[in-house]
N, C-alpha and C positions, 0 to 999 in steps of 0.2 A: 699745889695744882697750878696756882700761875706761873712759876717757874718753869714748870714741865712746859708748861704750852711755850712760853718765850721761847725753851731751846728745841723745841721740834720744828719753831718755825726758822731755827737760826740752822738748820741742819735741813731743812729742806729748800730753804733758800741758796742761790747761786753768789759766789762771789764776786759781785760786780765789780770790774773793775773799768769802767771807760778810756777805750780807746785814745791813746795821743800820737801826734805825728813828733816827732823828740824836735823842742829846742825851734818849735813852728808858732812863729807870733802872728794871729791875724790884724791885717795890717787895718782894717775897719773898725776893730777896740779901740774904744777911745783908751787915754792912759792917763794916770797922772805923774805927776815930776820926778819918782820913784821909778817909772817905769810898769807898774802895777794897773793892770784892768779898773779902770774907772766906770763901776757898776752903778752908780748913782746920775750917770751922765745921763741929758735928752734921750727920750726913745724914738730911737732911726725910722724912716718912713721909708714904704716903697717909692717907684718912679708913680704909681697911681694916686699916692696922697694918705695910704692906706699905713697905719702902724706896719712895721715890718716884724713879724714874728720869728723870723728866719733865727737858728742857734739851735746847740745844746742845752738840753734843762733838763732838771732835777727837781722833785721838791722838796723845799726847806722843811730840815728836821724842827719835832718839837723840840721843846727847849728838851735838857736835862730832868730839870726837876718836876715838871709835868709828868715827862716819860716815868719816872720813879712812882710818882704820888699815884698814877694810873694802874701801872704794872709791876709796882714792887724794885728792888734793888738788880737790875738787868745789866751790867756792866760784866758783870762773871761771865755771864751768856754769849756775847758775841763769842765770834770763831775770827782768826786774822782776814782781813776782807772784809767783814763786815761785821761792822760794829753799829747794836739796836741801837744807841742812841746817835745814830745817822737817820733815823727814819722819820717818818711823821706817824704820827698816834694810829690816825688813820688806814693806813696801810695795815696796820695791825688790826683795829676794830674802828668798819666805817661808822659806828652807831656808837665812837668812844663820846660823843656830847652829849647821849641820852642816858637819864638813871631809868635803870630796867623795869619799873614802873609807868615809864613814858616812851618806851620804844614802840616805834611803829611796825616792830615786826609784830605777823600775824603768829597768834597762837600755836598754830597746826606749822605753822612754817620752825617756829622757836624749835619745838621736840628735834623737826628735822636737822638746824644749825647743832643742838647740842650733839648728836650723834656722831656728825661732820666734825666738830670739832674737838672731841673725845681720841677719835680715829684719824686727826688729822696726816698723821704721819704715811698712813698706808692711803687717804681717802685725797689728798691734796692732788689736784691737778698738777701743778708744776711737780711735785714727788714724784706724780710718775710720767714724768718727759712731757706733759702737754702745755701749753701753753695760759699766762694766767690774761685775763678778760681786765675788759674794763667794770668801773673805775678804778682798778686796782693796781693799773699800771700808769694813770695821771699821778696815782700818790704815792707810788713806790720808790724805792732806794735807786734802781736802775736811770740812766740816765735814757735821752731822746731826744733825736733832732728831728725840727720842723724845718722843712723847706718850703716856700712858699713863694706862690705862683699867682698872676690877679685868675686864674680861674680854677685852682687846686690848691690847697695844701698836702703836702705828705707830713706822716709823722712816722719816722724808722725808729723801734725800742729796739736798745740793744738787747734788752730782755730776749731770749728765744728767738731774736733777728725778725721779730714781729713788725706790720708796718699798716698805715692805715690810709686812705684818701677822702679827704672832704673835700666836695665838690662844691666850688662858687660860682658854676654857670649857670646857674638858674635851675638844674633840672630839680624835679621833687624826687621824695622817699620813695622806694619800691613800693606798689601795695602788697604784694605777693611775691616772698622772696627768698631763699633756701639759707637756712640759720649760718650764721658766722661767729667764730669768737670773738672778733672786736665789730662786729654789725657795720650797718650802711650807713656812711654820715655825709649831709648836707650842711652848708653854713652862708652863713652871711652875715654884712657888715651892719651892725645902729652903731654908728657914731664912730667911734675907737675901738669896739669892742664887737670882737669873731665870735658870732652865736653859731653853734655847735649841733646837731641836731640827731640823733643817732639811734635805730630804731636794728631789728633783725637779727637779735642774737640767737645763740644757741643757749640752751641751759647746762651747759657742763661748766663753765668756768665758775669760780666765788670772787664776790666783791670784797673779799679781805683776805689779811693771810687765816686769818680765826675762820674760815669756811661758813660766814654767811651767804647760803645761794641764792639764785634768783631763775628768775622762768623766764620764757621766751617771748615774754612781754614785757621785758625790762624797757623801758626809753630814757633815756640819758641826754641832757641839756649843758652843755660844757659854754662858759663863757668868758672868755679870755680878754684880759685887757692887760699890754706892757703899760706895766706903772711909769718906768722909765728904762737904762738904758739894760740893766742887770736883774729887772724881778717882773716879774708876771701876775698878778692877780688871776683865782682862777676859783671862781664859783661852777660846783656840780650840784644840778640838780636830778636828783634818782626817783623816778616813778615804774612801779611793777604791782597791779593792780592783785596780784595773786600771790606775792609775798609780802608787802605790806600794805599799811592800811591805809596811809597818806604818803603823799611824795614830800621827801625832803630835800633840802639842801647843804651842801658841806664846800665850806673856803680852805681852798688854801693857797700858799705861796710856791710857785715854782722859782728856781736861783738859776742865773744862768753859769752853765759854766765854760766857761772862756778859753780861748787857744786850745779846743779839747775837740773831741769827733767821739761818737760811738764805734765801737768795736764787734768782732765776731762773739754769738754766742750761741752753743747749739748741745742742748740737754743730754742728747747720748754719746756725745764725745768725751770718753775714759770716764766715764758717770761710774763712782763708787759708792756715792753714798746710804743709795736705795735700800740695799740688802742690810744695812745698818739700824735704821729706821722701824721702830717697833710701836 
């Protein structure tokens, strides 16, 4: 049964492959005497004083042996492009820290995931051309640039050509405001670190590939802090009063990746896979 699940999710996932410009070094990478992206280096500031978030990221996969001890022997699994043990745990099951005895999903809501994930193959949003939601796309395989501006951030996924804006000029949340898949985000600066603020979604998307859903009271708290020059620190905090019981939190590491850009990607272009998919 875990098996099954890994390869329906390795068949209804897209082969990410991020975009490069060939043989293009950016010339703001620091380097070391190799020539090689020095990712350990100071992390860059804007001209306002502010860390500079600006780049490509990805989030660092779990180790190997994590990935095995959680989901079994998954290396068979990949498909060329994408290989599970590039992923974080996460991406897979946002609730992979909880033994099922202490998950905070709500009872009535469990029946509903296991259905969801029974049927993932015919039931998944990305499966059939829609786009996947957040937090699902902070911890995904897919990469993403932030651009950032002293009174915006964008974040373009190359995932589905998806793209988001957090607004830093002050305004607040919508009170009343027509659902979105990745909702309305507001943010602001404590200290080093871009608080995140994100409210209005719609309920079709899941927070995992395993098809745990959530309702249109999800709120979502993202808080970014560059460690230094090549990793991000990045606590989510998930509250949705009608799918579970308590709001949690889940870290993880986003990598930056270097001399790279996002790419075009758009689900019903020559899409074979669907009809395959049982």
């Amino acid at each position: 049964m875990r098996h099954t699940q890994i390869a329906a999710i390795a068949l209804m996932g897209a082969v990410y492959s991020h975009g490069q410009w060939v043989n293009y070094r950016d010339p703001a990478t620091p380097r070391g005497k190799d020539g090689k992206p020095n990712l350990s280096a100071p992390t860059p500031h804007a001209n306002n004083g502010k860390p500079d978030l600006s780049g490509v990221w990805q989030a660092e996969p779990t180790s190997p042996e994590e990935m095995r001890r959680m989901f079994g022997d998954v290396t068979a699994l990949s498909v060329p492009g994408d290989d599970v043990l590039t992923y974080s745990k996460y991406f897979l099951n946002l609730l992979a820290d909880f033994k099922p005895e202490e998950s905070p999903l709500k009872p009535e809501v469990a029946e509903r995931y296991r259905s969801l994930s029974q049927n993932r193959g015919r039931e998944s949003p990305t499966a059939n051309c829609l786009p996947p939601g957040l937090p699902n796309l902070d911890v995904g395989p897919a990469p993403y640039k932030l651009v950032q501006t002293p009174r915006l951030v964008v974040v373009m996924y190359e995932v589905f050509g998806g793209h988001r804006q957090i607004y830093l000029d002050g305004r607040k949340l919508p009170a009343d405001s027509d659902p979105l898949w990745l909702g309305y985000s507001v943010g602001h600066w404590e200290g080093d670190t871009l608080v995140i603020d994100t409210i209005g979604f719609n309920d079709k998307s899941w927070l995992d590939a395993f098809g745990h859903p959530h309702s249109e009271d999800l709120h979502i708290v993202e808080r970014l802090r560059r460690r230094d020059f090549g990793h991000m620190d990045v606590q989510l905090t998930i509250e949705d009063r009608k799918t579970f019981s308590r709001p949690f939190d889940v870290r993880v590491t986003w990598r930056l990746v270097p001399d790279s850009d996002v790419g075009e990607y758009f689900c019903g272009e020559n899409e074979k896979d669907k009809t395959h998919i049982r």
